[in-house]
N, C-alpha and C positions, 0 to 999 in steps of 0.2 A: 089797511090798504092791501089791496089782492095784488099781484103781478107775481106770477113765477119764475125767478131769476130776471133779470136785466130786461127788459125788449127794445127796441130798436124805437127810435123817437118817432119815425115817421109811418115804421110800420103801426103805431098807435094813434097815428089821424095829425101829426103836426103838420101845417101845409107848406113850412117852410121849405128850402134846396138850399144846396151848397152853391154858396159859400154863407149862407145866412141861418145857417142850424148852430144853434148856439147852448143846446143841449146834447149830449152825447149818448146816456141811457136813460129810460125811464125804470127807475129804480123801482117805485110803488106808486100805485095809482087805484083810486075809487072813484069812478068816474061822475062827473058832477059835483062833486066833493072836493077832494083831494089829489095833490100829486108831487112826490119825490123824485126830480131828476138830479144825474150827477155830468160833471163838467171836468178838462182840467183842460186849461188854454197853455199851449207847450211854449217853449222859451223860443222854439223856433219861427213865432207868428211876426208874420213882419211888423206891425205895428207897435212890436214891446222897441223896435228900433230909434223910436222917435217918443216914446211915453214913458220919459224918467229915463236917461238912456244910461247907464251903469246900476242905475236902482229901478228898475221894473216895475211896475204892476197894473194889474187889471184896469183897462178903464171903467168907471162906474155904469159909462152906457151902457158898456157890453153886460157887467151884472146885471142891471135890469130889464138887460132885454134876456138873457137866461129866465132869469122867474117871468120875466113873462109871456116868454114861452111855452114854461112851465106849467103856468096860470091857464093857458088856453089848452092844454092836456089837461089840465083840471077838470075846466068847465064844459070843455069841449064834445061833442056829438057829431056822427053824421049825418053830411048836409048843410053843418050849422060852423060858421066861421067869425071868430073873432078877434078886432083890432083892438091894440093897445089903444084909452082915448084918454087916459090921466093917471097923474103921480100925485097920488093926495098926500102921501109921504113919504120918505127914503130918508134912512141914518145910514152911513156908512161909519160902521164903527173900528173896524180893522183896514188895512189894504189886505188887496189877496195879492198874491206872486206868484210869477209864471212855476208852472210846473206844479201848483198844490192843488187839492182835488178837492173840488166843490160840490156840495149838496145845494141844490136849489129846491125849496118849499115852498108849494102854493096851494091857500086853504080859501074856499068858495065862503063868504061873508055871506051876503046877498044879493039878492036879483031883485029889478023893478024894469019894465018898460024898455027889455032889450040891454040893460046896462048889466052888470055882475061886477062885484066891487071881492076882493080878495087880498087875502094878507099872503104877504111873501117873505121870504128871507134866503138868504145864501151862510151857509156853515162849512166852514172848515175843520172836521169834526167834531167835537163837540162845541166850535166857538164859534158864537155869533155875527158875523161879518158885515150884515147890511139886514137892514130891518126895516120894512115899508109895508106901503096900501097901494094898491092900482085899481084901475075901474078899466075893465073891456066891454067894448060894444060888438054884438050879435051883429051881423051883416049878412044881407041876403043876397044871392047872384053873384057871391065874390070870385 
């Protein structure tokens, strides 16, 4: 996967804004392919206040919306925008905890009729954290 150093998630076509960027760098990226973003949600986000409140961690929505964010740097193009439109599966196999630093991996499966189905995962360095499929739909005029 090509990317020279780090770039900037939105200067690589995400179309999301703040407060809803849920990736922080794109680490490596083939575009149509593949793509490596990394994350680390700090201890200071309001919402670790109320989720586990002395034991912290990630919510699972928010990993999945990281990879599938991720996912749409994947498959993504200009001109060409894609919505999350299924979770065919998600394991979450560890909790993450505020302050550790996430890799989000999303690899382009296949395409049929506007859909692109892609495997994802979030790693805390070498370990496995959540493991799934998503399917994004192409939209036009977004």
């Amino acid at each position: 996967m090509n990317v020279p150093g780090a770039t900037d998630p939105i200067a690589a076509g995400l179309p999301h804004r703040a407060p809803f960027v849920f990736v922080e760098s794109v680490e490596a990226l083939e575009p149509g392919v593949e793509a490596r973003c990394a994350k680390k949600f700090r201890k200071s986000e309001p919402f670790f206040q109320g989720h586990f409140p002395g034991n912290a961690i990630v919510p699972g929505v928010l990993l999945v919306e990281g990879m599938a964010q991720t996912a749409g740097l994947a498959v993504g193009q200009p001109g060409k925008t894609f919505l999350l439109t299924a979770i065919r599966s998600m394991k979450f196999l560890r909790p993450v905890r505020p302050d550790e630093p996430i890799d989000f991996i999303a690899r382009k499966m296949g395409y049929i009729n506007g859909l692109v189905q892609c495997a994802v995962e979030a790693r805390i360095g070498k370990e496995l954290a959540v493991d799934g499929q998503i399917v994004l739909a192409e939209v036009s005029g977004f």
